[in-house]
C-alpha positions as CSV (number, residue, x, y, z in Angstrom):
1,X,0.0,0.0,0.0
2,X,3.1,2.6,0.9
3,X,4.1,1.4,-2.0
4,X,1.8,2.8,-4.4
5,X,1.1,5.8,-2.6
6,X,4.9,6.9,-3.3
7,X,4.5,5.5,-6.9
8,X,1.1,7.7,-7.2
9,X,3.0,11.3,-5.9
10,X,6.3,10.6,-8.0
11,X,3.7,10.9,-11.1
12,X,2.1,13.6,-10.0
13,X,5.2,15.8,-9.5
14,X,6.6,14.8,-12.8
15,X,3.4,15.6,-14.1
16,X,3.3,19.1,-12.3
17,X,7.1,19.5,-13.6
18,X,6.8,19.1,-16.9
19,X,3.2,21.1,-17.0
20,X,5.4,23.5,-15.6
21,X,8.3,23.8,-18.2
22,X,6.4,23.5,-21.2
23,X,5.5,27.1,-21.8
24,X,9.3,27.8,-21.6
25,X,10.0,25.9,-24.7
26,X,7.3,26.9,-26.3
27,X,6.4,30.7,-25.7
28,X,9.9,32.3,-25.5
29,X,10.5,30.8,-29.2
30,X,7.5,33.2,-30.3
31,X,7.9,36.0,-28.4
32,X,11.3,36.1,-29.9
33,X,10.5,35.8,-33.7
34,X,8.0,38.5,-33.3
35,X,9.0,41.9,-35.5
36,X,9.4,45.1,-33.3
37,X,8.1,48.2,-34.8
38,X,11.2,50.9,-35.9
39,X,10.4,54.8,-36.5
40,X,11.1,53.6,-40.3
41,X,8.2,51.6,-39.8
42,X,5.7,54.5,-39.1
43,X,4.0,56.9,-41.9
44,X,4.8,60.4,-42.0
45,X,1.3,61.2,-40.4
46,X,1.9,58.9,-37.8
47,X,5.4,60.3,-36.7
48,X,4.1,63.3,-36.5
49,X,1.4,62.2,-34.5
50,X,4.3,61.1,-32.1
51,X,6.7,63.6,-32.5
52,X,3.8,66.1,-30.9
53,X,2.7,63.6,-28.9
54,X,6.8,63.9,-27.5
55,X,6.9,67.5,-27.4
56,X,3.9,67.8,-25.0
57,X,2.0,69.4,-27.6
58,X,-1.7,68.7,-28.5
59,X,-3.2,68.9,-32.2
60,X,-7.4,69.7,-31.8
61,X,-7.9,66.2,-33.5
62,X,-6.2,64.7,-30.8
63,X,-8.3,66.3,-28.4
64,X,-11.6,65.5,-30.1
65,X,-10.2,62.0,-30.0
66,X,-9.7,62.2,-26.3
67,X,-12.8,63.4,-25.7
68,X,-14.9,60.6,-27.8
69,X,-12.4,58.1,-26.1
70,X,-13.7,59.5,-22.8
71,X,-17.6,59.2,-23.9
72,X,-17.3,56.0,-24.7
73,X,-15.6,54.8,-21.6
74,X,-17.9,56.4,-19.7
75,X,-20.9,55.1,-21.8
76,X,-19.1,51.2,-21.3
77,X,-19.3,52.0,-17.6
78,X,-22.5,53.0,-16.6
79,X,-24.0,50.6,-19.0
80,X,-21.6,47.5,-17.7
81,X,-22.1,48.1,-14.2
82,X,-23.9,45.2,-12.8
83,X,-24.7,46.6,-9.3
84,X,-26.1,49.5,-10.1
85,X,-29.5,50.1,-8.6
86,X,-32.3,49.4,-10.7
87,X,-36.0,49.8,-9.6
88,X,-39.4,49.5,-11.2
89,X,-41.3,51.9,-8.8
90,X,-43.2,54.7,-10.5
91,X,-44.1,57.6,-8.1
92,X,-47.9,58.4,-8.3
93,X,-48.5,61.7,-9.1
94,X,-48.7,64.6,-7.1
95,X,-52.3,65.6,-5.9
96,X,-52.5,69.3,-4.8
97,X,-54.2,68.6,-1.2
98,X,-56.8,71.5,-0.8
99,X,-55.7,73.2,2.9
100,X,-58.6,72.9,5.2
101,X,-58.3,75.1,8.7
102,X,-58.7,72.8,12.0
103,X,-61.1,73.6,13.8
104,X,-60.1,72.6,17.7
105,X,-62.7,73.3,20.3
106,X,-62.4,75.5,23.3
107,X,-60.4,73.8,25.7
108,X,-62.8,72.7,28.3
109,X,-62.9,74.4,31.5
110,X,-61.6,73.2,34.3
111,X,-64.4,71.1,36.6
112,X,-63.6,70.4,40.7
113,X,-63.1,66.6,41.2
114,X,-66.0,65.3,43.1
115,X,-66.6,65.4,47.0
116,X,-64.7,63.4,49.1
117,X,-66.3,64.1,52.0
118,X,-69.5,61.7,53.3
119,X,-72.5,63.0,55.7
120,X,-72.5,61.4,59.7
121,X,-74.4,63.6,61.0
122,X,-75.4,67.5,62.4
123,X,-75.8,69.0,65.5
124,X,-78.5,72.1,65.9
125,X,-76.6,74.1,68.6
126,X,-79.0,77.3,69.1
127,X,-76.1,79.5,67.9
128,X,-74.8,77.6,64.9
129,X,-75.6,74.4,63.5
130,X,-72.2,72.1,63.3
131,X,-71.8,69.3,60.8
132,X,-69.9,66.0,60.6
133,X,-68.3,65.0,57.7
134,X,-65.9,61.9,57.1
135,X,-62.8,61.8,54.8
136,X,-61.5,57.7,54.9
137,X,-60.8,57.4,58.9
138,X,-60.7,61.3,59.6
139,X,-64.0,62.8,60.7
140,X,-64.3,66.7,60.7
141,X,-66.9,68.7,62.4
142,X,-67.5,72.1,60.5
143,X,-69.5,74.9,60.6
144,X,-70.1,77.8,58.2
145,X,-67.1,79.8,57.1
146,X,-64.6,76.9,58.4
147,X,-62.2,75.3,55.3
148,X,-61.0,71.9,55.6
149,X,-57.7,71.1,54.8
150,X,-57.0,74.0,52.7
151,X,-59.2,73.3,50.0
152,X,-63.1,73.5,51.1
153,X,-64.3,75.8,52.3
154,X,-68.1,75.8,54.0
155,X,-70.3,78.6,52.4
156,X,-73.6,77.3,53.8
157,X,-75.9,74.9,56.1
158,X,-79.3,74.4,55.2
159,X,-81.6,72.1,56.6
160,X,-81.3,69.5,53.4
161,X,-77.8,70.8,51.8
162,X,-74.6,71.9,52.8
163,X,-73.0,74.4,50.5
164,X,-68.9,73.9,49.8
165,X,-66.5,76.0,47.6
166,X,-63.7,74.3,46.1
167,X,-60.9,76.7,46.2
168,X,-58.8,76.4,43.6
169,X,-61.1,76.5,40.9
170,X,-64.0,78.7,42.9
171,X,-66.0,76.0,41.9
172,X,-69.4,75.7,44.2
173,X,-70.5,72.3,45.4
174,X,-73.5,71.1,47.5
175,X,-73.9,67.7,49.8
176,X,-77.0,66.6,50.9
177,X,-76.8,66.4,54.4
178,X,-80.4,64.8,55.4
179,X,-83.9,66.4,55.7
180,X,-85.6,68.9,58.0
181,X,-86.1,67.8,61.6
């Protein structure tokens, strides 16, 4: 088995060698018997061609030949270029949009959150009639022209309704506070 493996890579690098040397024998040959061009070889119009060409020197056919030379180069490239982005996508067209004003309503006014208080009870004193009110677990007895907590304040006792003002707003709120005696 070692055998032929050795036997199989001695071919293959002769193989590779002589693949390898071939184009030595064979292309220098050419290359040599190949005639190189001489300024005796050249018309008159061409070497003058050169000789401004040499002296730096431009004719205005030679720049018109430029310049075509340069179109068409350009024309080549931006028709070979294979990435260049390519869509089908029309825009629709452009509809003048009339302006219509908007119209926003008044903003509303401001309204006083409702009460928190809740009716215990009243006491008829025979100078002013006190009231109890509850707020969660505190209970307040008031009487008119008292303010709870800053932001009530007690405009009026009647018989059925209790009159508050909400202070911030001066808005005016009522709480039944039970029937006439």
């Amino acid at each position: 088995m070692e055998h032929r493996k050795r036997l199989y890579w001695v071919i293959f690098l002769g193989l590779a060698g002589v693949i390898a040397i071939i184009p030595e024998y064979f292309f220098t040959e050419e290359s040599a018997s190949m005639p190189v061009q001489t300024r005796a070889d050249f018309s008159p119009q061409e070497q003058g061609q050169l000789a401004t060409l040499r002296s730096g020197q431009k004719s205005v056919s030679m720049r018109k030949q430029e310049g075509s030379i340069r179109r068409e180069k350009q024309a080549v490239e931006t028709s070979t270029d294979l990435f260049a982005p390519h869509s089908w996508y029309v825009a629709p067209p452009r509809v003048p949009v009339a302006v219509v004003p908007v119209y926003s309503p008044p903003p509303r006014r401001p309204v006083a959150p409702p009460l928190p208080f809740r009716f215990i009870g009243k006491l008829d004193d025979s100078q002013k009639m006190l009231v109890f009110l509850q707020r969660g677990e505190e209970v307040h007895v008031v009487s008119v022209g008292d303010v709870i907590d800053g932001t009530y304040r007690v405009d009026g006792v009647t018989d059925d309704r209790m009159t508050l003002v909400y202070l911030p707003l001066q808005a005016t709120q009522s709480l039944n506070v039970g029937s006439k005696l």
